[in-house]
ZAPA-659795 format. One record per residue (C-alpha): residue number from 1; z, y, x; chain. Coordinates in Angstrom, 2 decimals, padded with zeros to 5 digits. Each point is the difference from the previous one (the first is absolute). Example, Ala and Ser with C-alpha at 12.3 -4.5 7.8 and 13.67 -1.06 7.14 Angstrom:
// ZAPA-659795
<node nr="1" up="007.80" north="-004.50" east="012.30" kette="A"/>
<node nr="2" up="-000.66" north="003.44" east="001.37" kette="A"/>
// end
This chain:
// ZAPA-659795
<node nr="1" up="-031.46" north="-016.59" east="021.18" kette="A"/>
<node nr="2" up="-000.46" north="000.38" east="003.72" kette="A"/>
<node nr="3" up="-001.87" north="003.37" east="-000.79" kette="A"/>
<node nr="4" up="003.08" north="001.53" east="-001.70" kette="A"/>
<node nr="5" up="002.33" north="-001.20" east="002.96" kette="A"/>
<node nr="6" up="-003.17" north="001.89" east="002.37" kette="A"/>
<node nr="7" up="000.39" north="003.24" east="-002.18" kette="A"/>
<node nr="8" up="003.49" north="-000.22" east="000.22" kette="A"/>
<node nr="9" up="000.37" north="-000.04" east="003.38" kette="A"/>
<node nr="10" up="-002.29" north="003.01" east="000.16" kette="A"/>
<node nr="11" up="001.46" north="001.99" east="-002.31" kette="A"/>
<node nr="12" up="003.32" north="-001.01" east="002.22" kette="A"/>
<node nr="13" up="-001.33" north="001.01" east="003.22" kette="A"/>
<node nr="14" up="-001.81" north="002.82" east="-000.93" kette="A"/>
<node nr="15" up="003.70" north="001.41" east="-002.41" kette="A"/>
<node nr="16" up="002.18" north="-000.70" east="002.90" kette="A"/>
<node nr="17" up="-002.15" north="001.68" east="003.13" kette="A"/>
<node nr="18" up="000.18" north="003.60" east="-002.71" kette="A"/>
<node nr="19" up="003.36" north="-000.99" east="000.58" kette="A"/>
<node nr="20" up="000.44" north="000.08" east="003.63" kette="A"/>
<node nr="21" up="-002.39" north="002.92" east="000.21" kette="A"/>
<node nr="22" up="002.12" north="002.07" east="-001.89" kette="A"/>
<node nr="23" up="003.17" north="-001.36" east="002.09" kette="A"/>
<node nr="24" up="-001.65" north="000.52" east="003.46" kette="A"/>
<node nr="25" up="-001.29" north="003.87" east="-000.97" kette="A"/>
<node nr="26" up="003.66" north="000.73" east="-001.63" kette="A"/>
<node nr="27" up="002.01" north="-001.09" east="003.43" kette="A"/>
<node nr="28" up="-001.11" north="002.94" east="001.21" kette="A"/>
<node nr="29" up="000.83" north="002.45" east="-002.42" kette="A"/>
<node nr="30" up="003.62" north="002.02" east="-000.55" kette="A"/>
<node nr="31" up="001.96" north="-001.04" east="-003.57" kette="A"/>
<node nr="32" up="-000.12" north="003.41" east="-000.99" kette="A"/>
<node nr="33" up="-004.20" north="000.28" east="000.74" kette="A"/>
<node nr="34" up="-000.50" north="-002.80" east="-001.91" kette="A"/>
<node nr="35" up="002.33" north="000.88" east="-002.93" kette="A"/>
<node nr="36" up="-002.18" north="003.70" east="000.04" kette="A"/>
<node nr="37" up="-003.12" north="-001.54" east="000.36" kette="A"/>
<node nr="38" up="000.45" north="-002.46" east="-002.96" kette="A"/>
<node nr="39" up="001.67" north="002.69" east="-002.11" kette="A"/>
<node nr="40" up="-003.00" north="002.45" east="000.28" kette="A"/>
<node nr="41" up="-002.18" north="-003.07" east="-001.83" kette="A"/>
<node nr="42" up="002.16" north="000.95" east="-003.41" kette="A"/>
<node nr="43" up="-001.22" north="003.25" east="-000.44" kette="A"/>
// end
């Protein structure tokens, strides 16, 4: 059982800092650069 809790965490930690990557690399963008750049994906 205290393997699962382990693995959770992980998985936790290693979700959450995608998270705050993305976050910290959007601050720096304008809304309508990040609107075009995720628009361009649905092509």
């Amino acid at each position: 059982m205290r393997r699962g809790y382990l693995a959770l965490g992980a998985l936790a930690l290693i979700w959450g800092a995608a998270f705050l990557f993305i976050k910290l690399g959007v601050r720096d963008m304008s809304p309508a650069t990040l609107v075009l750049s995720r628009g361009d994906r649905l092509r």
